[in-house]
C-alpha positions in Angstrom: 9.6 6.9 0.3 8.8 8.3 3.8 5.3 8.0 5.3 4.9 12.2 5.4 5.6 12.4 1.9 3.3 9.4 0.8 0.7 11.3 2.7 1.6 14.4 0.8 1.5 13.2 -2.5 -1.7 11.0 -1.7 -3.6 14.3 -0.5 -2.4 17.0 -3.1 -5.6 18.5 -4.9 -3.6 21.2 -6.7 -4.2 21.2 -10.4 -0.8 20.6 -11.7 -0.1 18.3 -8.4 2.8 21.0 -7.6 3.3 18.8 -4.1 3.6 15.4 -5.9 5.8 16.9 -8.6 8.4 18.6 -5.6 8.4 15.4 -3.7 9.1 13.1 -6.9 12.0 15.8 -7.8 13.5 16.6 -3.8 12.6 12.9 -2.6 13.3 10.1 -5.4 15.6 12.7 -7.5 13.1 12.5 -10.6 13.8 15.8 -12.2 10.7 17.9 -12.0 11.3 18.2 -16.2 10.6 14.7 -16.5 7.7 14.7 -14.0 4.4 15.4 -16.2 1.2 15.9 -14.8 0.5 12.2 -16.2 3.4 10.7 -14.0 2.0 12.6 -10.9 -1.8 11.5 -11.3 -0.2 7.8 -11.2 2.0 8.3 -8.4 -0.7 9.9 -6.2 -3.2 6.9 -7.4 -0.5 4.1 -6.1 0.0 6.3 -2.5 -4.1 5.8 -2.5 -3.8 2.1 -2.9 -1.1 2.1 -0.4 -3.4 4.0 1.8 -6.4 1.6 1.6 -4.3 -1.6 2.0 -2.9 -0.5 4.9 -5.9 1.0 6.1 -7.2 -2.5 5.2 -4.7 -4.4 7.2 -5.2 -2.4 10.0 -8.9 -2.8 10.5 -8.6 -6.7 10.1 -6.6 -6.7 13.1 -8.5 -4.5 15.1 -11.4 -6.7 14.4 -9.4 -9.7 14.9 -8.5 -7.9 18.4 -12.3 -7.3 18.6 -13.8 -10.6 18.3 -11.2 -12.3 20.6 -12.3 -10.1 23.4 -15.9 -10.8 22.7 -16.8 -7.3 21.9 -20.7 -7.4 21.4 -23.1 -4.8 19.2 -22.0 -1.3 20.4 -19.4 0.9 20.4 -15.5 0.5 21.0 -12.7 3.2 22.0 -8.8 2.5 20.6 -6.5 5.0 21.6 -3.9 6.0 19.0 -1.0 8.4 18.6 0.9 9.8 16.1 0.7 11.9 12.9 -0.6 9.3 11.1 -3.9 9.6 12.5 -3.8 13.3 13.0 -2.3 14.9 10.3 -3.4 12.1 7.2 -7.7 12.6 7.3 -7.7 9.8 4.3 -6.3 7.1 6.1 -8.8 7.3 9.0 -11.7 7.6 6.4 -10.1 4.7 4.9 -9.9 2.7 8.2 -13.6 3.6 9.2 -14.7 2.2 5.9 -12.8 -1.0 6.4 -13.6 -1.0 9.7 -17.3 -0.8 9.1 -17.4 -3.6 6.1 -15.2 -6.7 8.7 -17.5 -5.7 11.4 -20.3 -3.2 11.0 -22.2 -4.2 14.6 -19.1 -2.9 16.2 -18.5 1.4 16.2 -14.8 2.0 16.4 -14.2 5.1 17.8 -10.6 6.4 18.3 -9.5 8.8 20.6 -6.4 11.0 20.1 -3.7 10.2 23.0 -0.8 12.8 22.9 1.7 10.3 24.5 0.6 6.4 23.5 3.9 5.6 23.7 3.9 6.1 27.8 0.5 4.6 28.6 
C-alpha cells in the first residue's frame, strides 16, 4: 500500500468511506462487493495507527537530534519537503503531539522547503 493512498483512506470523512472502499477495490483488488462499510472503518483505523507510530518515531528522533545539539527552552526550525507534510494535515498534527509530549520545553516549528533534496 502506497503512502498517498494510506493518507487517503486515513483522511476520508465521507459517510460510506467511498475513498477507502475505491482504494481497497483499485489498490489491493478487494472487490468493492465485499468491502462493507465495517471493513472500511477498520482499515481507515489501522492507516491512523500507522500514522501515529510513524509520527511517533519521527519525533523521537527529532528530539534525539535535539538534545544532542543542546537545544535549550525555546523554539526550533526543521525544514522538510515533500507531500507528506503538505498534502497529509494528520500526520503533522500527529507529530506536533508527539513532539510536544518527548520534549515540551522545545517548539518545533517546520518550515516548507520546495527543494530539500538540493539544500
Amino acid at each position: 500500500l502506497t503512502t498517498p493512498a494510506m493518507c487517503s483512506m486515513d483522511q476520508d470523512e465521507s459517510p460510506g468511506l467511498q475513498e477507502c472502499s475505491r482504494i481497497m477495490d483499485e489498490v489491493l483488488k478487494l472487490p468493492v462487493e465485499s468491502c462493507t462499510l465495517k471493513h472500511c472503518k477498520l482499515v481507515k483505523e489501522v492507516c491512523g495507527l500507522v500514522r501515529e507510530r510513524a509520527a511517533r518515531l519521527l519525533a523521537a528522533a527529532l528530539v534525539g537530534v535535539a538534545r544532542r545539539r543542546n537545544c535549550g527552552a525555546g523554539e526550533v526550525e526543521v525544514a522538510v519537503d515533500g507531500g507528506l507534510f503538505e498534502n497529509y494535515k494528520a500526520f503533522g498534527e500527529s507529530l506536533d503531539i508527539a513532539l510536544h509530549t518527548l520534549m515540551p520545553e522545545i517548539k518545533v516549528k517546520f518550515q516548507h522547503t520546495s527543494d530539500g533534496s538540493g539544500v
